[in-house]
C-alpha positions as CSV (number, residue, x, y, z in Angstrom):
1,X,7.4,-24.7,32.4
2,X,10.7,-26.4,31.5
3,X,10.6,-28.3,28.5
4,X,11.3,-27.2,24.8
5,X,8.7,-25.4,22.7
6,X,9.4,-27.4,19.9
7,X,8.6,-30.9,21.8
8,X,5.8,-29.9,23.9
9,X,4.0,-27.0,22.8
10,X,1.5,-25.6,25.5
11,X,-1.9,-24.8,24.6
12,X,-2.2,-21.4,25.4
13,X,0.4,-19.1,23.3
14,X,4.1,-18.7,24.3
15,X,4.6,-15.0,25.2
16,X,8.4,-15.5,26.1
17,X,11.0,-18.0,26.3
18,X,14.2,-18.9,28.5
19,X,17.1,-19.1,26.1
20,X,20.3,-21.0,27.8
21,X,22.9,-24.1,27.4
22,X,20.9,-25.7,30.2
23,X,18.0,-24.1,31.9
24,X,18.1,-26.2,35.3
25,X,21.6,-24.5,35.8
26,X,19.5,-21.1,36.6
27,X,16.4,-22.7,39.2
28,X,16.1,-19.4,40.1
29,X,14.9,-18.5,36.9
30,X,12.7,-21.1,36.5
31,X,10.9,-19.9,39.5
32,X,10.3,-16.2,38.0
33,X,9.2,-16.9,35.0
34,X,6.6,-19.2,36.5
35,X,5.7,-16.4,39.0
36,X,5.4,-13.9,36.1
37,X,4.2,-15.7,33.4
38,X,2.3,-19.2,34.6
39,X,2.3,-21.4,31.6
40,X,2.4,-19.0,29.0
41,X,6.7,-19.3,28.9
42,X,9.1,-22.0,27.3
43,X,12.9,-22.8,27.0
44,X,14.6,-23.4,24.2
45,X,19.2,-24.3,23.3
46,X,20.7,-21.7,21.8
47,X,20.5,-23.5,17.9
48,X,16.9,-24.3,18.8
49,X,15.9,-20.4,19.2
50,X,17.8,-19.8,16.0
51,X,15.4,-22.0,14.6
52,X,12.5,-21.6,16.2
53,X,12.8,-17.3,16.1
54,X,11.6,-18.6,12.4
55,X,8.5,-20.6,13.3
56,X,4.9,-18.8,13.4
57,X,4.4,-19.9,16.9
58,X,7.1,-16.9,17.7
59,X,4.8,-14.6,16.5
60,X,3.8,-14.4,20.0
61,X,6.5,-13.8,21.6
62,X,6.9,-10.5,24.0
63,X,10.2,-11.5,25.2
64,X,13.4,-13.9,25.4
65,X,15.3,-14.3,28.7
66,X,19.1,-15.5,27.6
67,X,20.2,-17.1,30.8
68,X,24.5,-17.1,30.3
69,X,27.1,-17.8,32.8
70,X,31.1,-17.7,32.5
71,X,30.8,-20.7,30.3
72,X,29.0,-19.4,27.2
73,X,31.6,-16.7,26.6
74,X,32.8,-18.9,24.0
75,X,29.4,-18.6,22.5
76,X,29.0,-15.0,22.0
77,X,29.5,-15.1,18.1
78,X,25.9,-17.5,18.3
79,X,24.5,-15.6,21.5
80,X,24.7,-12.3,19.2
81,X,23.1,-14.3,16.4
82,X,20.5,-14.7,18.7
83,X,20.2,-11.4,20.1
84,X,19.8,-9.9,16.2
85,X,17.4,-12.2,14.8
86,X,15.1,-11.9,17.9
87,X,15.3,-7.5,17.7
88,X,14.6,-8.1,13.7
89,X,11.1,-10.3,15.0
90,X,10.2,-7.3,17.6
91,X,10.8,-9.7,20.6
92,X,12.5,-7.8,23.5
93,X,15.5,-9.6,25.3
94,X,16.3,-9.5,28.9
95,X,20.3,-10.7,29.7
96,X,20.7,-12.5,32.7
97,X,24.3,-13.0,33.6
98,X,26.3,-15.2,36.2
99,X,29.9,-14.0,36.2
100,X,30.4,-12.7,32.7
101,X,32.8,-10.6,31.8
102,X,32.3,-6.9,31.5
103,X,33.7,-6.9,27.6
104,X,31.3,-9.9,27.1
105,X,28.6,-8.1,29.0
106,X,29.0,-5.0,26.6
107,X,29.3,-6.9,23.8
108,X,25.9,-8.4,24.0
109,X,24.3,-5.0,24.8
110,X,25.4,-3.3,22.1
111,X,24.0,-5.8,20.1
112,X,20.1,-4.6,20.9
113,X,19.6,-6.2,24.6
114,X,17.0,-4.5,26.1
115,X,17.6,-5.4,30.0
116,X,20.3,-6.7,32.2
117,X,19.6,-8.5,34.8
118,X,22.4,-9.9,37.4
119,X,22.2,-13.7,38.6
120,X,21.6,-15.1,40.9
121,X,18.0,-12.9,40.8
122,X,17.2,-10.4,42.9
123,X,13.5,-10.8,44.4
124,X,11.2,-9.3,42.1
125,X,14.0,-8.0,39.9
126,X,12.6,-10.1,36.5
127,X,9.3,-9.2,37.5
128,X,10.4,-5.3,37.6
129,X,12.9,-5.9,34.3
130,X,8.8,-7.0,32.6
131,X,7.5,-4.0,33.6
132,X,10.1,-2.0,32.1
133,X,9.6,-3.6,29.1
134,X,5.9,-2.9,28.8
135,X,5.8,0.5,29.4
136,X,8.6,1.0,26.9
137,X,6.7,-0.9,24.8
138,X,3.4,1.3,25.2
139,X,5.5,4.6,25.4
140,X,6.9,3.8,21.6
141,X,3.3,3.2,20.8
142,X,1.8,6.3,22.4
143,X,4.7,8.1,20.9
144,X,3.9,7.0,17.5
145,X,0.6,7.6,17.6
146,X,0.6,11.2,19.1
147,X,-0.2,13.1,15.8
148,X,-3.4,11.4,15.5
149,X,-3.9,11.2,19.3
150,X,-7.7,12.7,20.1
151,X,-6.0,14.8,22.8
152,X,-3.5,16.4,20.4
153,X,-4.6,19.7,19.8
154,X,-4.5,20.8,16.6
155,X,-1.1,22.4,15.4
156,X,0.0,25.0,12.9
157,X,3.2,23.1,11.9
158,X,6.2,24.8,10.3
159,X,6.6,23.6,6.7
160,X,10.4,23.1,5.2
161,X,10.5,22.2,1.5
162,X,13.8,21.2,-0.3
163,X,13.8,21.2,-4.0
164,X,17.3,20.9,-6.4
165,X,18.1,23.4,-9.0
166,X,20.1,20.1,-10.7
167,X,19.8,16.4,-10.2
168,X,22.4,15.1,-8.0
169,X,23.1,18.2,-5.6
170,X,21.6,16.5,-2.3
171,X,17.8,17.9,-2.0
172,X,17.0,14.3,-0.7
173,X,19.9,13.8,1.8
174,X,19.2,16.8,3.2
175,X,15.4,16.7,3.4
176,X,15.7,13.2,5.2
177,X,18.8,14.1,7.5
178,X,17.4,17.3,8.2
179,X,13.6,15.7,9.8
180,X,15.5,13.1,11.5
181,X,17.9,15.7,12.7
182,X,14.7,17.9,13.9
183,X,12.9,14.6,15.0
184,X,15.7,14.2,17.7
185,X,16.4,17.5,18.3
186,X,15.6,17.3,21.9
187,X,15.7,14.4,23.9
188,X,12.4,15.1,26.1
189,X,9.4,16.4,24.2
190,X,11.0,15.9,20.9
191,X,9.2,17.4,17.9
192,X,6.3,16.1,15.8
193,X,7.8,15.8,12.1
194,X,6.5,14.6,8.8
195,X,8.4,14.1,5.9
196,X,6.6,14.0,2.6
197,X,8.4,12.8,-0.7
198,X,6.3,14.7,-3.4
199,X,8.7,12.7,-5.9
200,X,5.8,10.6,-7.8
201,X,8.0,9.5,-10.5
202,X,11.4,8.9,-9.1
203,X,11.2,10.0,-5.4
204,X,14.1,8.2,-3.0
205,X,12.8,8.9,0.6
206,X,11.6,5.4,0.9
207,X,15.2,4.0,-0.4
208,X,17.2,6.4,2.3
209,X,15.2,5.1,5.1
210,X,14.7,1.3,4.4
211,X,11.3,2.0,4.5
212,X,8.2,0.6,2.0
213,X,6.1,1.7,-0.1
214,X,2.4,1.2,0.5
215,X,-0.2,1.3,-2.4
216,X,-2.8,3.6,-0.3
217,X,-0.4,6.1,-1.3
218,X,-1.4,6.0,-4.9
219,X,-5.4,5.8,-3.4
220,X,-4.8,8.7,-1.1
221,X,-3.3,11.0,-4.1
222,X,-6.4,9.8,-6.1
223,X,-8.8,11.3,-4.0
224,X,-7.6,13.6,-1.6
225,X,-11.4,15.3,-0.9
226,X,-12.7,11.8,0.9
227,X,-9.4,11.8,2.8
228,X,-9.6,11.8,6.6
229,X,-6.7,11.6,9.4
230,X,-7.4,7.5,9.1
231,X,-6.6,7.2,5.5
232,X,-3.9,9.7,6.0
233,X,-2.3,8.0,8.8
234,X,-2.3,4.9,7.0
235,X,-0.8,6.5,4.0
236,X,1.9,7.3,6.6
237,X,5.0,4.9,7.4
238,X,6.4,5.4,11.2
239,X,10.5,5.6,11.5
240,X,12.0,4.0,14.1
241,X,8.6,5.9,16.4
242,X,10.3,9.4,16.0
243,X,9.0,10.6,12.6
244,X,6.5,10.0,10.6
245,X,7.1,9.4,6.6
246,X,4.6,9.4,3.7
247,X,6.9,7.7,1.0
248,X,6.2,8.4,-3.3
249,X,4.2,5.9,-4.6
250,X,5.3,2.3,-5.4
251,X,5.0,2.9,-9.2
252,X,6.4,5.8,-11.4
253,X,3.5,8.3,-11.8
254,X,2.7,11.6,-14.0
255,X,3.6,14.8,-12.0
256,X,0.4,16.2,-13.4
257,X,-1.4,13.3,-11.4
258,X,-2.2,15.7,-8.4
259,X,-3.5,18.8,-8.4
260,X,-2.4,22.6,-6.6
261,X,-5.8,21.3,-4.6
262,X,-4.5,18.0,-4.1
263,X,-1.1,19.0,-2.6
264,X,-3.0,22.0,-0.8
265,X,-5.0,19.2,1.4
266,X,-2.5,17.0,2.3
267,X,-0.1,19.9,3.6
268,X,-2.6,21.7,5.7
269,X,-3.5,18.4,7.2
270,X,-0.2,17.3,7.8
271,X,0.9,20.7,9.3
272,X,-2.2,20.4,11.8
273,X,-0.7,17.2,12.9
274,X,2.7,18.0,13.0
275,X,5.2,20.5,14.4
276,X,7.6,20.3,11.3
277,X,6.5,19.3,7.6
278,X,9.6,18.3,5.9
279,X,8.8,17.9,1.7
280,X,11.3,16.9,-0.2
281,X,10.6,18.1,-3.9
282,X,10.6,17.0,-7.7
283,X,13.8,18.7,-9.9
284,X,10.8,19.3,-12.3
285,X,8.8,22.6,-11.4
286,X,5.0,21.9,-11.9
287,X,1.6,23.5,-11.2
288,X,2.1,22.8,-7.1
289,X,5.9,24.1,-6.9
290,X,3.6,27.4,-6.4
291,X,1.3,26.0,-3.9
292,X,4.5,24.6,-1.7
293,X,6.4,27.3,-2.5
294,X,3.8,30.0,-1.3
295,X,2.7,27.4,1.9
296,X,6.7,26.9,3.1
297,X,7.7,29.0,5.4
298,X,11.7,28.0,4.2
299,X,11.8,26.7,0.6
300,X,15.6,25.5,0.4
301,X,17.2,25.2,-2.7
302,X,20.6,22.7,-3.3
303,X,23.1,23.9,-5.7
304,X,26.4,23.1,-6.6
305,X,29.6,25.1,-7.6
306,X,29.2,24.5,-11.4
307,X,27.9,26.2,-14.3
308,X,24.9,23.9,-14.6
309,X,23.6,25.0,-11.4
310,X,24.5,28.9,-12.0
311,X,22.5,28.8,-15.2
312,X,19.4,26.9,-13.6
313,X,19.4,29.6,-10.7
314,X,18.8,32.3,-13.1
315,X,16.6,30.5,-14.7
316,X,14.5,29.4,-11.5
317,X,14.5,33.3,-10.2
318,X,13.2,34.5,-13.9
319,X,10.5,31.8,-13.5
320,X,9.5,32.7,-10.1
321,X,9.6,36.5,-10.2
322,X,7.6,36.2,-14.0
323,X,4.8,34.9,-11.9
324,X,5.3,37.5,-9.1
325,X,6.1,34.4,-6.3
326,X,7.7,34.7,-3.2
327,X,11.5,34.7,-4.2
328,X,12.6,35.6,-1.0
329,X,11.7,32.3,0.7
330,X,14.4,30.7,-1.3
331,X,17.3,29.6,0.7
332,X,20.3,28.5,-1.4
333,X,22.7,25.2,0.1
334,X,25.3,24.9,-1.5
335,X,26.2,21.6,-1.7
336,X,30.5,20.0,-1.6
337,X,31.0,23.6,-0.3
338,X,34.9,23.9,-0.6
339,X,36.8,23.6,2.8
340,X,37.2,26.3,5.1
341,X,40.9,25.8,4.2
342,X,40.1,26.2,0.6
343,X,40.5,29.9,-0.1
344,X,40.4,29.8,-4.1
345,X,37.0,28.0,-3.5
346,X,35.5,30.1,-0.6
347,X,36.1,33.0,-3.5
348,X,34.7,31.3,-6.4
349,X,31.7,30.8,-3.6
350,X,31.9,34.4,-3.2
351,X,31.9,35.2,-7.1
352,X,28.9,33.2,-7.8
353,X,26.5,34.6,-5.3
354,X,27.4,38.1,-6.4
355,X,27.0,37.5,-10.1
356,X,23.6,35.4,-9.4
357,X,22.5,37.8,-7.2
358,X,21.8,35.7,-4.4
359,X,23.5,34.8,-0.7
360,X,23.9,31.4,0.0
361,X,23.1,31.0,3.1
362,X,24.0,27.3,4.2
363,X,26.7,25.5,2.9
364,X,26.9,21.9,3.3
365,X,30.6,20.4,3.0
366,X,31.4,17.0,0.9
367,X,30.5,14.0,3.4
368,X,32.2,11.3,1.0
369,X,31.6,7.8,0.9
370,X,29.8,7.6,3.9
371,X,26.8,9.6,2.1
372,X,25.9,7.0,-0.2
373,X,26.7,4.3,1.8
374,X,24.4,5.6,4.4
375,X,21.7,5.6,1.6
376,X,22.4,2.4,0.4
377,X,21.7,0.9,4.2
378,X,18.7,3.0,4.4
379,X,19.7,5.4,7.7
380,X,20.3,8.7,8.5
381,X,23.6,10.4,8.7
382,X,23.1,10.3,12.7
383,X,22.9,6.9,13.1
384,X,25.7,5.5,10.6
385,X,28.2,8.2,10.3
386,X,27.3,11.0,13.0
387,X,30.5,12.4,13.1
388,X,30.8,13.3,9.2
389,X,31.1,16.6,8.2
390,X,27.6,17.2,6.4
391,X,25.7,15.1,9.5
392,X,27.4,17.9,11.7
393,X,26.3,20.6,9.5
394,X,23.1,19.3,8.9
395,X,22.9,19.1,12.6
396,X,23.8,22.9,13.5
397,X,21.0,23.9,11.0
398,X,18.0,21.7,12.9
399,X,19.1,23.2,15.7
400,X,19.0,26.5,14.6
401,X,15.9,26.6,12.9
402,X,14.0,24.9,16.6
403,X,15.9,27.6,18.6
404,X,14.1,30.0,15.9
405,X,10.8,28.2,16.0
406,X,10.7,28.3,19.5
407,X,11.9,32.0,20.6
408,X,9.0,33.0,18.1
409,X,6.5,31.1,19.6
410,X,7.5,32.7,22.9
411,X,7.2,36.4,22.1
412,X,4.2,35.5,20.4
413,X,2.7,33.9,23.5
């Protein structure tokens, strides 16, 4: 099938589309995608897929073959136009290339191409390129859905909560940096995490990962003794198919709006689904810091060098030990931790712990610009600015905490 979509649509839906200056210029082509696909294929101009990428009929698209040769190297502004808008829909792109340049050839890659494919065609090579596609495409889904798989065996998950003894130290970059960071700890058999905003008035996990908010949230909260693994799982939003996120709700609500029994059901459920339970908690202590608190196996706690902080960590340590609650679990970051350079701050670090009583274990340097920044995109550390300081730190303590997980798993086995 050679003609445009737009001109003569065919009856059945379009699953993929040629994309090139002029189709007949690849015959070759022509003749795959027939052999793959039958009917069920189109071709479209470059402008017309720009176009047509915002129709309903490409809804149904599974893929776009761009078709370029040496030619259309003055077209690789447009081409990675193209590219964008179709990773954006979910459509998968295949690049087949008659004597393009490598820099061209890279260019167009990086931009989110899925497959290259050289022309002219190698037999069965676009059928094979397909293929590829579609078990990627069921691997993500697998992937995604392996919590609530049926032949997941039920886990004991390690739970991590993050709480700030003053607003603005970095509990929430850290919480989200430091379950992505676990997510992709390992490249094969990567973790199962879950990160849980418990922020139900102002809670910015959603914002740091581009990621919305979904009213069954609010309806999972209000009745947490119906709740199953369904309604969880939809409560749950999916990053990027390596982590798994249950966002605050969309509107601000009272803290006192869940109960210990509440936040109780939700974290045993989620650490039975997952290998790490990453909650990122309210500045404001309430009746289920004690129910987190005693469930977490790590409850950090982000402080800065200033006397705000000082004062709250004495008054967070009174609090706890009053009501005879695990204060050993607390793990102090310190957050803008002076350089290792720094000498009069590495002592002022030293002063404080010893006047406060307390050893701050993990102390996260000043990342800059690129820390908000990253939030305002909505993306880890990793994946916008992986070589910053705090990403690197951030980093070195996911990793150390999996080699931990791991060597206790294996003397207990």
């Amino acid at each position: 099938m050679t003609s445009s979509v737009s001109k003569n649509p065919d009856p059945s839906p379009i699953t993929a589309c040629t994309i090139s200056r002029d189709v007949q210029d690849f015959d070759l082509l022509i003749e795959d995608m027939e052999a793959a696909l039958g009917e069920a294929w189109g071709d479209l101009g470059f402008a017309e897929a720009l176009a047509f990428f915002n129709q309903p009929e490409a809804e149904t698209l599974e893929f776009v073959a761009i078709a370029i040769d040496e030619s259309d190297e003055d077209e690789l502004t447009m081409l990675s136009e193209i590219i964008t808008l179709a990773k954006a829909r979910g459509i998968k792109v295949i690049l087949i290339a008659e004597d393009v340049s490598p820099a061209a050839l890279h260019q167009l890659l990086r931009q989110g191409a899925d497959e290259f494919v050289p022309y002219p065609l190698p037999e069965n090579e676009l059928q094979a390129a397909i293929e590829r596609l579609r078990r990627s495409e069921a691997q993500a889904i697998a992937q995604a859905s392996a919590p609530f798989s049926h032949d997941t065996v039920p886990g004991d998950g390690v739970l991590l909560a993050v709480q700030p003894i003053a607003g603005g130290t970095g509990a929430t970059t850290l919480a989200v940096n430091l379950a992505w960071e676990l997510a992709t700890v390992e490249k094969n058999d990567a973790p199962r995490v879950c990160l849980i905003d418990l922020g139900l008035q102002t809670g910015t996990v959603a914002t740091y990962l581009d990621l919305p908010r979904r009213d069954v949230v609010y309806e999972m909260w209000s009745d947490t003794d119906s709740m199953d693994d369904d309604i969880f799982r939809q409560a749950l939003v999916s990053y990027e198919d390596k982590m798994w996120v249950l966002t605050a709700p969309p509107d601000i609500l009272p803290l006192d709006m869940i109960t210990p029994e509440d936040v109780h059901r939700v974290l045993e459920l989620a650490r039975s689904k997952f290998d790490y339970v990453i909650v990122d908690m309210p500045g404001t202590l309430v009746l289920w810091t004690e129910t987190v608190l005693n469930a977490a196996q790590i409850y950090f706690t982000t402080l800065e060098l200033d006397m705000r902080s000082a004062q709250n960590t004495l008054r967070l340590k009174r609090a706890l030990k009053s009501e005879e609650l695990p204060v050993e679990k607390l793990r102090f970051c310190l957050n803008r931790a002076p350089k290792f350079t720094d000498l009069n701050g590495k002592s002022r670090v030293k002063r404080m712990g010893e006047s406060l009583e307390i050893s701050i274990e993990v102390q996260l340097p000043d990342g800059g610009r690129q820390i908000t920044q990253a939030a305002d995109h909505g993306s880890p550390l990793a994946s916008s600015a992986a070589k910053n300081p705090l990403r690197k730190e951030i980093a070195k303590l996911a990793t150390s905490l999996h080699e931990l997980g791991k060597s206790e798993t294996e003397e207990a086995a």
